[in-house]
DRENDOTOR-10368 format. One record per atom (N, C-alpha, C): atom name; x, y, z. Coordinates in pm, whole numbers, plus 50000, padded with zeros to 5 digits. Layout:
+------+-------+-------+-------+
: site :    xx :    yy :    zz :
+------+-------+-------+-------+
:   CA :     X :     Y :     Z :
...
+------+-------+-------+-------+
***
This chain:
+------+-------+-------+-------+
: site :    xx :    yy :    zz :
+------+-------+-------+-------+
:    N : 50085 : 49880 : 50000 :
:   CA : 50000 : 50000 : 50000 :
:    C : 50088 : 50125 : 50000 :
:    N : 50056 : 50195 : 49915 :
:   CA : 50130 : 50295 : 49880 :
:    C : 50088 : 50387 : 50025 :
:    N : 50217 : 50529 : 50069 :
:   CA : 50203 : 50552 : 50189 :
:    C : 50232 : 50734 : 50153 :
:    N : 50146 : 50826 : 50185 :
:   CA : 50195 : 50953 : 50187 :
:    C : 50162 : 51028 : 50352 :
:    N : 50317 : 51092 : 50391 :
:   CA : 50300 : 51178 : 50499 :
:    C : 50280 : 51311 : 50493 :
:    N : 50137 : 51366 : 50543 :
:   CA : 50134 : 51522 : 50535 :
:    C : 50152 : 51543 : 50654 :
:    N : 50231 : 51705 : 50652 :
:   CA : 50289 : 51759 : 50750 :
:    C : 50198 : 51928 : 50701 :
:    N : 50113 : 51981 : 50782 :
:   CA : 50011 : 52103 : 50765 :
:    C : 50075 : 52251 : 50860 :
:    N : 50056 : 52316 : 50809 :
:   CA : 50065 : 52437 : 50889 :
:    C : 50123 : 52577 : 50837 :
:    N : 50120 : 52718 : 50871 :
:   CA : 50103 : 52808 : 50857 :
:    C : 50273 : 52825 : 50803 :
:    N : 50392 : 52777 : 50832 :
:   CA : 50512 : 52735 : 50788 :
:    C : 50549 : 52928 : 50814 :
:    N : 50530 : 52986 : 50952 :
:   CA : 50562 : 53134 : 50937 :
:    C : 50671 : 53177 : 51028 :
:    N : 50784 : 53158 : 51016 :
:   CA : 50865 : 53072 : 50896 :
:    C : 50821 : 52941 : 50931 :
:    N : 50855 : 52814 : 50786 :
:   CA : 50967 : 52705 : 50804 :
:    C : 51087 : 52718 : 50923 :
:    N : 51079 : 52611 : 50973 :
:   CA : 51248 : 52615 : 51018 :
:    C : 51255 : 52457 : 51079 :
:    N : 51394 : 52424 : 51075 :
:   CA : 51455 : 52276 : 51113 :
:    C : 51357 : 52192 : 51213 :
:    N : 51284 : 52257 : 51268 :
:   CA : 51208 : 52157 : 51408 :
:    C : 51087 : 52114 : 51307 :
:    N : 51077 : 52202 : 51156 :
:   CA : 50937 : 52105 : 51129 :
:    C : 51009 : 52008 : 51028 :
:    N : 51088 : 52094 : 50952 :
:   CA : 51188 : 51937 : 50856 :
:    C : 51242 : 51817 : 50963 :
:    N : 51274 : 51847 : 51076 :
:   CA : 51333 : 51713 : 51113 :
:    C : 51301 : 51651 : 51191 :
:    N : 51119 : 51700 : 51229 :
:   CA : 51087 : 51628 : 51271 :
:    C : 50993 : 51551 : 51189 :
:    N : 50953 : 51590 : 51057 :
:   CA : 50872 : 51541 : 50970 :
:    C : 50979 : 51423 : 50933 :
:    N : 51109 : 51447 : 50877 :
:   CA : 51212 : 51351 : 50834 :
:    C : 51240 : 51214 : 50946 :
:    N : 51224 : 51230 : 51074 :
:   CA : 51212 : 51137 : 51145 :
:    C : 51108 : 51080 : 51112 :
:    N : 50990 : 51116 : 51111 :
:   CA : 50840 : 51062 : 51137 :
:    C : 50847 : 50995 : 51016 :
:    N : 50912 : 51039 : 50893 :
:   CA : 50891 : 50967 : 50777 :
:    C : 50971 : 50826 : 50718 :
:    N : 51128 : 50811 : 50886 :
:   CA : 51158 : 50728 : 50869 :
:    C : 51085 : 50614 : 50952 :
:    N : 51071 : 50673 : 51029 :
:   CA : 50958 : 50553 : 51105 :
:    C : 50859 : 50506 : 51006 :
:    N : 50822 : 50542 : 50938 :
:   CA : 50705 : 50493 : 50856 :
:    C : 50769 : 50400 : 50724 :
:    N : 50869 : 50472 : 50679 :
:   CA : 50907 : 50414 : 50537 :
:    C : 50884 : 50513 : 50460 :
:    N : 50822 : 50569 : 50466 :
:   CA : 50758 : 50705 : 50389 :
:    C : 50913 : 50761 : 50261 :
:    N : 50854 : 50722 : 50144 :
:   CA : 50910 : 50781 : 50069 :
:    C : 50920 : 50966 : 50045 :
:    N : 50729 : 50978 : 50055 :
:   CA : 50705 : 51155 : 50025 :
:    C : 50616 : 51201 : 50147 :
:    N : 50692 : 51316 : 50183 :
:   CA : 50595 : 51434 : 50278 :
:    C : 50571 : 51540 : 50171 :
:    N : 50442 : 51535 : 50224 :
:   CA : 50353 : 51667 : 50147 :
:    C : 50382 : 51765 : 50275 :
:    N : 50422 : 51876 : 50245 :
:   CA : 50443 : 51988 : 50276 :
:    C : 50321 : 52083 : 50283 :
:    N : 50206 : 52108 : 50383 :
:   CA : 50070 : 52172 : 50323 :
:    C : 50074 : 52305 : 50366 :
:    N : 50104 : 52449 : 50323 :
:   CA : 50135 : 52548 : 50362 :
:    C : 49927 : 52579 : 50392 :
:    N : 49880 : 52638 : 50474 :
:   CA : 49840 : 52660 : 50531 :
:    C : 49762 : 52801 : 50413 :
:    N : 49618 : 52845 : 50359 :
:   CA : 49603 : 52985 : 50331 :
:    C : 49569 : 53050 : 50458 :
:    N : 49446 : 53058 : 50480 :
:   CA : 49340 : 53174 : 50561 :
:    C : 49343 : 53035 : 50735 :
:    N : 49413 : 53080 : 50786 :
:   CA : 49417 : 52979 : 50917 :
:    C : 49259 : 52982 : 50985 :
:    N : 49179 : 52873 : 51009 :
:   CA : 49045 : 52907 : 51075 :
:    C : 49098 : 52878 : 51246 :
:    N : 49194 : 52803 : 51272 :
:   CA : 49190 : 52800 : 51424 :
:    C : 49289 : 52846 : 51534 :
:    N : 49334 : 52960 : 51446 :
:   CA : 49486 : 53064 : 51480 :
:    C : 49504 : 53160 : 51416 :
:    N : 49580 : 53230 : 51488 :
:   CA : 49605 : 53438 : 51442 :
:    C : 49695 : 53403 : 51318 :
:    N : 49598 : 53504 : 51208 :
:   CA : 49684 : 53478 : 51050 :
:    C : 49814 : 53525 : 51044 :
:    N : 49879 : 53428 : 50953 :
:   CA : 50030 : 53478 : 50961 :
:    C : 50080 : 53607 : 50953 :
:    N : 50175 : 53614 : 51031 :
:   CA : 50247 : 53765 : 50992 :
:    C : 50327 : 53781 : 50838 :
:    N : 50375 : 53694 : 50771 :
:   CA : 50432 : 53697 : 50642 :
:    C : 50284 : 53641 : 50542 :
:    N : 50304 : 53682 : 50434 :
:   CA : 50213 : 53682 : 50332 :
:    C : 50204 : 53545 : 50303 :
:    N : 50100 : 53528 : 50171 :
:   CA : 50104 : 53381 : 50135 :
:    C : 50230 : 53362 : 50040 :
:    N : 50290 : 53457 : 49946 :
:   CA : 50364 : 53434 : 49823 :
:    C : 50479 : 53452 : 49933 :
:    N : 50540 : 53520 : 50041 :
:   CA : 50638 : 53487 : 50134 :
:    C : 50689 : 53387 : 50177 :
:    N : 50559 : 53290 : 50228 :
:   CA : 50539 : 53187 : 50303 :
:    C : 50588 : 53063 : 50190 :
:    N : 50519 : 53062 : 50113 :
:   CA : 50572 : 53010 : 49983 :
:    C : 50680 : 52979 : 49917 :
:    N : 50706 : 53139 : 49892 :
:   CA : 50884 : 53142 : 49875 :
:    C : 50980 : 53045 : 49961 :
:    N : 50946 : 53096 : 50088 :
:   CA : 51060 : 53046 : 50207 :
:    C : 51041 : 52856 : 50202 :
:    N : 50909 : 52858 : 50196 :
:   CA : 50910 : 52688 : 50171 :
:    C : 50979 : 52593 : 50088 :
:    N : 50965 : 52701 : 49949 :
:   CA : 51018 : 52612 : 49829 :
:    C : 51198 : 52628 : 49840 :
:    N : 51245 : 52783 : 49931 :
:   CA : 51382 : 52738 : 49926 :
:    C : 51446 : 52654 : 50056 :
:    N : 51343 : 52593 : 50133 :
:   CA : 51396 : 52512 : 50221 :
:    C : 51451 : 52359 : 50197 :
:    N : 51336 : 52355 : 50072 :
:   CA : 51312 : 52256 : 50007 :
:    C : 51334 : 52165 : 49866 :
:    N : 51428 : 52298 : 49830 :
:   CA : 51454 : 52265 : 49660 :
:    C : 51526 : 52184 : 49668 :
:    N : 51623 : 52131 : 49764 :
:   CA : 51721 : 52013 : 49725 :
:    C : 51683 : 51927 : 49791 :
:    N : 51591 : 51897 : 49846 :
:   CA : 51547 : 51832 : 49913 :
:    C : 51419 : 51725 : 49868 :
:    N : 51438 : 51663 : 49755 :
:   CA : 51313 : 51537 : 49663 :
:    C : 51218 : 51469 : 49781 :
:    N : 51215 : 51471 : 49869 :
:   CA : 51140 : 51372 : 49952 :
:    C : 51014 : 51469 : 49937 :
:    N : 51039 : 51546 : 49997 :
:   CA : 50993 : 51681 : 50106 :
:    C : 50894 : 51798 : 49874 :
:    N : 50742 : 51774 : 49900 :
:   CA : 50699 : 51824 : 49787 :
:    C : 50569 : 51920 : 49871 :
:    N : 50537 : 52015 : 49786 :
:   CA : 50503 : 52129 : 49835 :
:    C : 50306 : 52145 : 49768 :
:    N : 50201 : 52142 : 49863 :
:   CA : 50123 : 52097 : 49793 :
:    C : 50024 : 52245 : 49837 :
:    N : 49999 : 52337 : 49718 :
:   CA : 49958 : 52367 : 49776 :
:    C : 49798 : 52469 : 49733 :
:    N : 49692 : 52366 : 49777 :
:   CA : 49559 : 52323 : 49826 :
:    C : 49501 : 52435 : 49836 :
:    N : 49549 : 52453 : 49972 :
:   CA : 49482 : 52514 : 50027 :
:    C : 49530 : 52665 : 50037 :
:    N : 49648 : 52704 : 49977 :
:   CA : 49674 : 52862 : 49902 :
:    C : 49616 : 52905 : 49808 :
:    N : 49561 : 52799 : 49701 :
:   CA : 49449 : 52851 : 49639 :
:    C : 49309 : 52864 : 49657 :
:    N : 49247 : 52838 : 49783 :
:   CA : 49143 : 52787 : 49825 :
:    C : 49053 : 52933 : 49853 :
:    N : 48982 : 52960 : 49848 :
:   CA : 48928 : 53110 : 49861 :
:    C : 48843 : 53028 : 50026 :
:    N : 48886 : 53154 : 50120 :
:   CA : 48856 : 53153 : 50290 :
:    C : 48888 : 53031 : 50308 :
:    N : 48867 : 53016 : 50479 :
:   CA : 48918 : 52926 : 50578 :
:    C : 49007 : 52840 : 50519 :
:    N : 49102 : 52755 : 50566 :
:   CA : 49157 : 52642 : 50535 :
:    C : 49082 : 52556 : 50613 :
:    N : 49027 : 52431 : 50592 :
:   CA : 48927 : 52349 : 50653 :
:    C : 49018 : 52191 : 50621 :
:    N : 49088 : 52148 : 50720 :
:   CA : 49125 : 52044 : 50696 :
:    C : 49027 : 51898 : 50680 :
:    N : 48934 : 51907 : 50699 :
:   CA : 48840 : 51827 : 50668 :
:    C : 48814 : 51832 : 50480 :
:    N : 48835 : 51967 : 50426 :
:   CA : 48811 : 51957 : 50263 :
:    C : 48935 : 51909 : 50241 :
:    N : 49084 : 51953 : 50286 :
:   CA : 49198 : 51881 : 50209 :
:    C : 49167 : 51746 : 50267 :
:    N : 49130 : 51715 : 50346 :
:   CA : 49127 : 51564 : 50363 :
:    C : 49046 : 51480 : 50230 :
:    N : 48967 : 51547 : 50218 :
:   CA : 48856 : 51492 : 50100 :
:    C : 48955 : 51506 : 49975 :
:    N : 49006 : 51630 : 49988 :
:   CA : 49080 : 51612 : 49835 :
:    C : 49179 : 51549 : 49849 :
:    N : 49255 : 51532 : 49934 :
:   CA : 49372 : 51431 : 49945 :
:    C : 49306 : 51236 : 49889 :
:    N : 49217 : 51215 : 49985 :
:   CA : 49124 : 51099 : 49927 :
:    C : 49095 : 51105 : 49802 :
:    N : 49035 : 51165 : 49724 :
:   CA : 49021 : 51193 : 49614 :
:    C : 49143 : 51171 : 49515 :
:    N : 49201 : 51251 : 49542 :
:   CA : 49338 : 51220 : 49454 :
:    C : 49415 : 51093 : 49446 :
:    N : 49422 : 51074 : 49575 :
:   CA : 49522 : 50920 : 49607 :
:    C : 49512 : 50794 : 49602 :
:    N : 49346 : 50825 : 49624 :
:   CA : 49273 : 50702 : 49568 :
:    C : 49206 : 50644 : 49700 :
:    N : 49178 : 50523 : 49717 :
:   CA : 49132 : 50488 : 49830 :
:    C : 49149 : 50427 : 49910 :
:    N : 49312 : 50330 : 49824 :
:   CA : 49369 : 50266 : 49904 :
:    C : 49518 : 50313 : 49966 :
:    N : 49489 : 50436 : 49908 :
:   CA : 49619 : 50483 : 49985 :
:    C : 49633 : 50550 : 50135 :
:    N : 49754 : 50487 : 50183 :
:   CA : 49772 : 50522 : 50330 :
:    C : 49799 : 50667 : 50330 :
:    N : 49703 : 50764 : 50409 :
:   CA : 49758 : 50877 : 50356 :
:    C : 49775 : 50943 : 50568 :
:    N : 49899 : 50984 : 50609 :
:   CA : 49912 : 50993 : 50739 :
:    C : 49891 : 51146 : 50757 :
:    N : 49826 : 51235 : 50829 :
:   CA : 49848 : 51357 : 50881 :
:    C : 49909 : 51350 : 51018 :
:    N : 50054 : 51421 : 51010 :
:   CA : 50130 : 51402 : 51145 :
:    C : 50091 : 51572 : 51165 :
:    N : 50097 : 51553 : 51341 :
:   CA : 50032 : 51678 : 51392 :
:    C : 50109 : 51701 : 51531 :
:    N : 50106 : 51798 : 51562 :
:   CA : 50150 : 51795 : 51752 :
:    C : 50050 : 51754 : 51837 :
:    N : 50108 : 51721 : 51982 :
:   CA : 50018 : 51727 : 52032 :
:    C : 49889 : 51826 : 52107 :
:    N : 49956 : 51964 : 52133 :
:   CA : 49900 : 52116 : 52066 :
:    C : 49782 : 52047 : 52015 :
:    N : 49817 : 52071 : 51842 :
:   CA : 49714 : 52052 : 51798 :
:    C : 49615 : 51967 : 51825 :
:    N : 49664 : 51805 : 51832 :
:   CA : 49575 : 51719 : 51814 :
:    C : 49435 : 51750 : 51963 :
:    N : 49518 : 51792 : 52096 :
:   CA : 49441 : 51841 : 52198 :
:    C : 49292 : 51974 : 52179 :
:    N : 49395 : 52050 : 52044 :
:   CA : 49252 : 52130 : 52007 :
:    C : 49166 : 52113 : 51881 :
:    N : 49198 : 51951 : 51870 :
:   CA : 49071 : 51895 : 51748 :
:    C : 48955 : 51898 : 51741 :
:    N : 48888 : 51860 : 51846 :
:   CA : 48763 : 51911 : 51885 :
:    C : 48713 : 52045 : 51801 :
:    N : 48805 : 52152 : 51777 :
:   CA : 48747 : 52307 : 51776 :
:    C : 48726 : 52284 : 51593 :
:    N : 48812 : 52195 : 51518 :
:   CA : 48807 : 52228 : 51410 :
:    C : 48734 : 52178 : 51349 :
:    N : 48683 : 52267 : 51229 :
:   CA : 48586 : 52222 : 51172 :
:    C : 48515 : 52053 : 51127 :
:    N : 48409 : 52060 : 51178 :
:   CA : 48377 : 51931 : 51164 :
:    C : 48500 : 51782 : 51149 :
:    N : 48520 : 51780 : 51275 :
:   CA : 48661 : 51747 : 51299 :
:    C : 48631 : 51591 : 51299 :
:    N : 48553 : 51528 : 51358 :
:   CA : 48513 : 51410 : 51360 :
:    C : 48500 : 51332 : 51223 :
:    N : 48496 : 51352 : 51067 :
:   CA : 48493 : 51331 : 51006 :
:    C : 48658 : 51299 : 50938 :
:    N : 48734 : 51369 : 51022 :
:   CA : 48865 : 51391 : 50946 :
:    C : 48940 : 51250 : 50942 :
:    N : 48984 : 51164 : 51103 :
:   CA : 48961 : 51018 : 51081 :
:    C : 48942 : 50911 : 51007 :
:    N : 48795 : 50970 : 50949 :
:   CA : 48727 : 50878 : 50867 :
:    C : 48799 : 50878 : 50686 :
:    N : 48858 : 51012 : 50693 :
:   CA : 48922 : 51010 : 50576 :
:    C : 49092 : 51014 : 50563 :
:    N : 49132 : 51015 : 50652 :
:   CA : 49281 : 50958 : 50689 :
:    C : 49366 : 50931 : 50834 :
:    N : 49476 : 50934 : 50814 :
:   CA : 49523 : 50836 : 50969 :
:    C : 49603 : 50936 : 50997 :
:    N : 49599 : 50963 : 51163 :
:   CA : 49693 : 51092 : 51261 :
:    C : 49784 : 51007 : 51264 :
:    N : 49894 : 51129 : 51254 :
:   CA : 50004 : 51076 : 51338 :
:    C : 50030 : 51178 : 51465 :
:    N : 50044 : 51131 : 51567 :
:   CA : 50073 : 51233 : 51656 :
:    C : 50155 : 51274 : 51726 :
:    N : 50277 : 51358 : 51711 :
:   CA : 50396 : 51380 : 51845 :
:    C : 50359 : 51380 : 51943 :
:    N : 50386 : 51275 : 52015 :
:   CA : 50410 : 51321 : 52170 :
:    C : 50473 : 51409 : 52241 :
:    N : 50406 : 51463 : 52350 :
:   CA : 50491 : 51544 : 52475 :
:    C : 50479 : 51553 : 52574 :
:    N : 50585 : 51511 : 52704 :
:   CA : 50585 : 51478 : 52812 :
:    C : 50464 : 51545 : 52860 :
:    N : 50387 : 51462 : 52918 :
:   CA : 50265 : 51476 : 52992 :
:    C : 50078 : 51491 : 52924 :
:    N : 50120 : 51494 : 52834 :
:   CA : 50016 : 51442 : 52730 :
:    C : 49872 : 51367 : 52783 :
:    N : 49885 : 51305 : 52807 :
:   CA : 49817 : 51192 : 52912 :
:    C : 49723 : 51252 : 52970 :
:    N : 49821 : 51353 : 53083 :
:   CA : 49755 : 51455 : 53163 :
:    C : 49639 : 51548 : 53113 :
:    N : 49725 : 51617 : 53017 :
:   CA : 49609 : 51711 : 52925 :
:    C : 49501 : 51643 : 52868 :
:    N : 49468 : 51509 : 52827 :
:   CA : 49425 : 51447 : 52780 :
:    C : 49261 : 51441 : 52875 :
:    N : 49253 : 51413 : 52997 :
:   CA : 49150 : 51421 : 53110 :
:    C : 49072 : 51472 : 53039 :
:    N : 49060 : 51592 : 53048 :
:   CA : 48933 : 51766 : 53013 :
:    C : 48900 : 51715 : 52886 :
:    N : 48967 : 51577 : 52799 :
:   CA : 48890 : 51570 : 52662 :
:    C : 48831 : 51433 : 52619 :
:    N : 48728 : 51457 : 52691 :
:   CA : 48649 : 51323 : 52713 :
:    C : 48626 : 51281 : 52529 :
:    N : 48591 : 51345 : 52443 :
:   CA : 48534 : 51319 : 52292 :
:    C : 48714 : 51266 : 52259 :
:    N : 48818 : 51329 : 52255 :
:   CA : 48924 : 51241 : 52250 :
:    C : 48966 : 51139 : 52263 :
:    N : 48923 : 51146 : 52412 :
:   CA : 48916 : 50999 : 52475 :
:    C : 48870 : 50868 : 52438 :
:    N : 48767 : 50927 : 52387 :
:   CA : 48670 : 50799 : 52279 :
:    C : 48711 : 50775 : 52195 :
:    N : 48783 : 50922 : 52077 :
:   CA : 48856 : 50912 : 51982 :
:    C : 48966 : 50779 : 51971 :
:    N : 49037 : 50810 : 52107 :
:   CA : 49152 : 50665 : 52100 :
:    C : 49122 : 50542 : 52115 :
:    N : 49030 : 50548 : 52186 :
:   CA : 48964 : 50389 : 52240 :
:    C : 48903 : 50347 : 52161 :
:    N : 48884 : 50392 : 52049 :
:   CA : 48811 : 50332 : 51919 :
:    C : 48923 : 50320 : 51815 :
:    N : 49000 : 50415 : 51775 :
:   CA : 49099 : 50418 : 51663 :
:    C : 49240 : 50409 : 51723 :
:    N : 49313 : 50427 : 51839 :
:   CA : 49434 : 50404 : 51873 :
:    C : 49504 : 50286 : 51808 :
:    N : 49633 : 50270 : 51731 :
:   CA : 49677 : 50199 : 51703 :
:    C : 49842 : 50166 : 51779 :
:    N : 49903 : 50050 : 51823 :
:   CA : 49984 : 50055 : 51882 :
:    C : 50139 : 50043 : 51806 :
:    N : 50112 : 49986 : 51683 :
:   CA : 50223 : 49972 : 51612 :
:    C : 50232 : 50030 : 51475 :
:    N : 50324 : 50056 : 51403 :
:   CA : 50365 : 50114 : 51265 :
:    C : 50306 : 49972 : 51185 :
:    N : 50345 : 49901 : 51195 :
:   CA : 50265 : 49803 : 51125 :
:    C : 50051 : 49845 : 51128 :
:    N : 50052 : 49841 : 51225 :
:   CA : 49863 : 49842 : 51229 :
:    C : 49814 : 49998 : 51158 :
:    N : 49932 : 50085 : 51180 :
:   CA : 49867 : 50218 : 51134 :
:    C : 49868 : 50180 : 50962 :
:    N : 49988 : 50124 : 50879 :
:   CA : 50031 : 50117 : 50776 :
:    C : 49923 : 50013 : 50681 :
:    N : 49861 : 49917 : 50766 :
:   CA : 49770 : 49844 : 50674 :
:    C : 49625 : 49880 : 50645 :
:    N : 49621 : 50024 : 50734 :
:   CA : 49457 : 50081 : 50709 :
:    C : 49502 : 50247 : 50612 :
:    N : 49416 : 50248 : 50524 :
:   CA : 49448 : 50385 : 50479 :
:    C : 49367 : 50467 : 50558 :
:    N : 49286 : 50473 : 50617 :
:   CA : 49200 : 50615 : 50703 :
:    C : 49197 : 50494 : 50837 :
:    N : 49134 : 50638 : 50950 :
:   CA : 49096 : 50569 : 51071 :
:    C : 49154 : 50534 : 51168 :
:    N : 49344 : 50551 : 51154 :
:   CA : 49417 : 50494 : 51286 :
:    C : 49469 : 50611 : 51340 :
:    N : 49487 : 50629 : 51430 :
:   CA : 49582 : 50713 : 51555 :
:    C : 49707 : 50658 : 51628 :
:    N : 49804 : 50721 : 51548 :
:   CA : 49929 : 50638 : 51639 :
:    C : 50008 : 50737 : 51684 :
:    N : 50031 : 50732 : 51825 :
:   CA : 50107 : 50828 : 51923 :
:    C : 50260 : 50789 : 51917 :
:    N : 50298 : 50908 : 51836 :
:   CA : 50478 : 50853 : 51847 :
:    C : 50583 : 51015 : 51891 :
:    N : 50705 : 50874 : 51967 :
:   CA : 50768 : 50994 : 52027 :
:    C : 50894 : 50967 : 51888 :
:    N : 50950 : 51114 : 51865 :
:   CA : 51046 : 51122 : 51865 :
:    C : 51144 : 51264 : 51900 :
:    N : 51269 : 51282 : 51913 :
:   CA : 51348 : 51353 : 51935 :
:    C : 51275 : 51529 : 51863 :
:    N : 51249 : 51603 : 51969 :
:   CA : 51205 : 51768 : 51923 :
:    C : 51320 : 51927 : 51940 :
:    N : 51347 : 51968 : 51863 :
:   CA : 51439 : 52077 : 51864 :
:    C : 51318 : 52203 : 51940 :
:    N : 51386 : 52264 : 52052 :
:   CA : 51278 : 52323 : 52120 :
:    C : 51289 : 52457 : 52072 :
:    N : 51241 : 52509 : 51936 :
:   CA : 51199 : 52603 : 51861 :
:    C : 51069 : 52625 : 51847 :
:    N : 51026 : 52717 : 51825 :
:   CA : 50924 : 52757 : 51709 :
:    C : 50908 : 52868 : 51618 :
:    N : 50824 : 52860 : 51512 :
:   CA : 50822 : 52996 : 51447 :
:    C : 50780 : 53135 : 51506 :
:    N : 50719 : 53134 : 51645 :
:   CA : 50726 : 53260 : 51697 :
:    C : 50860 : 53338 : 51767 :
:    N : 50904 : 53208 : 51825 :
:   CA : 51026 : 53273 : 51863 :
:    C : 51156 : 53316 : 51813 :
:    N : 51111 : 53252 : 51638 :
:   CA : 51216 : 53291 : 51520 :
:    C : 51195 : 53460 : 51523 :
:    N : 51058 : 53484 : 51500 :
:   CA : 50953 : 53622 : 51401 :
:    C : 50986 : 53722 : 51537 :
:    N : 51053 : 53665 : 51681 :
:   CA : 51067 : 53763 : 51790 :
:    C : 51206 : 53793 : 51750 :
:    N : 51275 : 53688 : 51722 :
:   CA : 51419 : 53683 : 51758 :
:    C : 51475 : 53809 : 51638 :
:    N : 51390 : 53831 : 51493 :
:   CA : 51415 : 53884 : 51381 :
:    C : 51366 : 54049 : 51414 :
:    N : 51236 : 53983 : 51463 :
:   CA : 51225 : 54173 : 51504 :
:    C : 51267 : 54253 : 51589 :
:    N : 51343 : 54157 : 51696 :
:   CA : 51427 : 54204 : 51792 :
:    C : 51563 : 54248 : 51737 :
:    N : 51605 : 54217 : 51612 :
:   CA : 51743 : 54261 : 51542 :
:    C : 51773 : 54141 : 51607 :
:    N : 51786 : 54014 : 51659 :
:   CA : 51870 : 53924 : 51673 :
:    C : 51860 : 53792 : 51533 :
:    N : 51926 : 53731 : 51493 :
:   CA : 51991 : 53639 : 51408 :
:    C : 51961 : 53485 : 51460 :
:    N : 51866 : 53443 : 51419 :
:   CA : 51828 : 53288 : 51427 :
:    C : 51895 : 53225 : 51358 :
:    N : 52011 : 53194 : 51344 :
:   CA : 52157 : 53138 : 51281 :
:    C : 52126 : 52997 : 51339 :
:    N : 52093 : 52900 : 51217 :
:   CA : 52103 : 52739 : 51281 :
:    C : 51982 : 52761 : 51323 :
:    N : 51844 : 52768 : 51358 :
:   CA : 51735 : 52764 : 51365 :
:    C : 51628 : 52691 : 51228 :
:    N : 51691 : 52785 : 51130 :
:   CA : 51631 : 52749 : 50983 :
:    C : 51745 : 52709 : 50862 :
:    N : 51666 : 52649 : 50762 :
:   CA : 51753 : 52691 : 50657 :
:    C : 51848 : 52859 : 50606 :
:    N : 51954 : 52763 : 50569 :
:   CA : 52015 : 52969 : 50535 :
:    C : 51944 : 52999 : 50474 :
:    N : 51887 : 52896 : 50344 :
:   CA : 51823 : 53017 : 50207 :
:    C : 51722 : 53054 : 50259 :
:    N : 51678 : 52993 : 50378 :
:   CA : 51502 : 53080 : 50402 :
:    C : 51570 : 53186 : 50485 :
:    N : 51683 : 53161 : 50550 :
:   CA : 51720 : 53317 : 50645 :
:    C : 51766 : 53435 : 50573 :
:    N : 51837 : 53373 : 50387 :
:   CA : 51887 : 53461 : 50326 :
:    C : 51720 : 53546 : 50247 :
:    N : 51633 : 53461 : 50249 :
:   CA : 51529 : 53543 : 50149 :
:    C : 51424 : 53640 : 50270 :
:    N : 51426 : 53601 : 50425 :
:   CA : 51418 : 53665 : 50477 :
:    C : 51458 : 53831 : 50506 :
:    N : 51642 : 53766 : 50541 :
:   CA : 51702 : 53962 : 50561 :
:    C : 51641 : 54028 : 50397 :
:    N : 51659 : 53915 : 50220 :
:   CA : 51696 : 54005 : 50159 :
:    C : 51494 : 54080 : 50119 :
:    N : 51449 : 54031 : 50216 :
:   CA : 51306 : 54093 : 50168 :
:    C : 51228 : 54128 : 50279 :
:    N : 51368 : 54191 : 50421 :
:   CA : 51314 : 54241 : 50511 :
:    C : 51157 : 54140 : 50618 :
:    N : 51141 : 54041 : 50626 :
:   CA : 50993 : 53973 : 50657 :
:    C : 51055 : 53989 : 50828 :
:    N : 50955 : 54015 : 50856 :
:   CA : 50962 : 53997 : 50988 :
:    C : 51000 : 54085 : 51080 :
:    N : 51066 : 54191 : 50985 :
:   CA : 51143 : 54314 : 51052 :
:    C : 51040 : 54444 : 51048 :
:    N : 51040 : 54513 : 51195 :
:   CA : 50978 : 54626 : 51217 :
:    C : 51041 : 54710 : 51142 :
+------+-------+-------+-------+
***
């Protein structure tokens, strides 16, 4: 069964904690290709501070030498919300029906699934992957509809997620660089240099097109 990993989000910037942790996740799997899903009109977070053709840019030069890692992007042409429930449909659509198609997510996110649009449906049309983070578990209590979520679809091994194309949930740890893109977009408007945070070419198309700077 053919196997694709999407990796979703606002990418404002890209930087190394989402390539390597997608590149782990994709060796655990076997995963030949990560779809890269840049994010348009965010429905369940403050819209990016860099544009869409920015966001874009910086993606494709994180990524040009990089064949695994392909840039899909859906939902930049999509007029309002990004609704991961429609790329889910179009991802199905495209891939067919027997394809394993994985959305890896944080655990962040996966904790505020509930909020997104008709979220319960999303499952039904492909398989989470989910980072773990210490204490998870914990947060987990306050989300009783989650809760059900796992006890119905939890899967315990890479094998069980890999032989269903929709419908499994598999909780995996691996190694996290403790970044994010806000504390890049502080570090830039503060005049400080996120050196080794990101790719150079996304830090070089950054200074040379000013993003991020007051």
């Amino acid at each position: 069964m053919n196997t694709v990993l999407i990796l979703g989000g606002t990418f404002d910037p890209v930087h190394n904690a989402h390539l390597r942790t997608a590149s782990d996740v994709a060796e655990l799997l076997g995963v030949e290709q990560i779809r890269l899903l840049p994010c348009g009109e965010p429905a369940h977070r403050e819209q990016p501070a860099a544009t869409t053709a920015q966001r874009l840019a910086m993606l494709q030069c994180a990524v040009h030498e990089q064949p695994r890692f392909v840039i899909d992007t859906q939902e930049l042409a999509r007029n309002g919300p990004s609704y991961m429930v429609d790329t889910a449909a179009n991802l199905r659509r495209e891939l067919g029906a027997e394809c394993c198609i994985c959305l890896m997510m944080g655990m962040d996110a996966f904790l505020g699934l509930p909020a997104w649009h008709e979220w319960s449906k999303i499952p039904e049309l492909i398989n989470l992957v989910v980072v773990e983070r210490p204490g998870w578990q914990g947060a987990l209590k306050q989300q009783r509809a989650l809760q059900q979520l796992l006890e119905q679809r939890q899967v315990s091994t890479v094998e069980a997620l890999l032989a269903a194309p929709a419908g499994k949930i598999w909780m995996v740890k691996v190694s996290q660089l403790p970044l994010s893109a806000t504390q890049i977009r502080n570090m830039i408007s503060a005049g400080e240099s996120p050196q080794g945070l990101l790719p150079e070419s996304v830090l070089a198309l950054i200074r040379e097109q000013k993003i991020y700077q007051n």
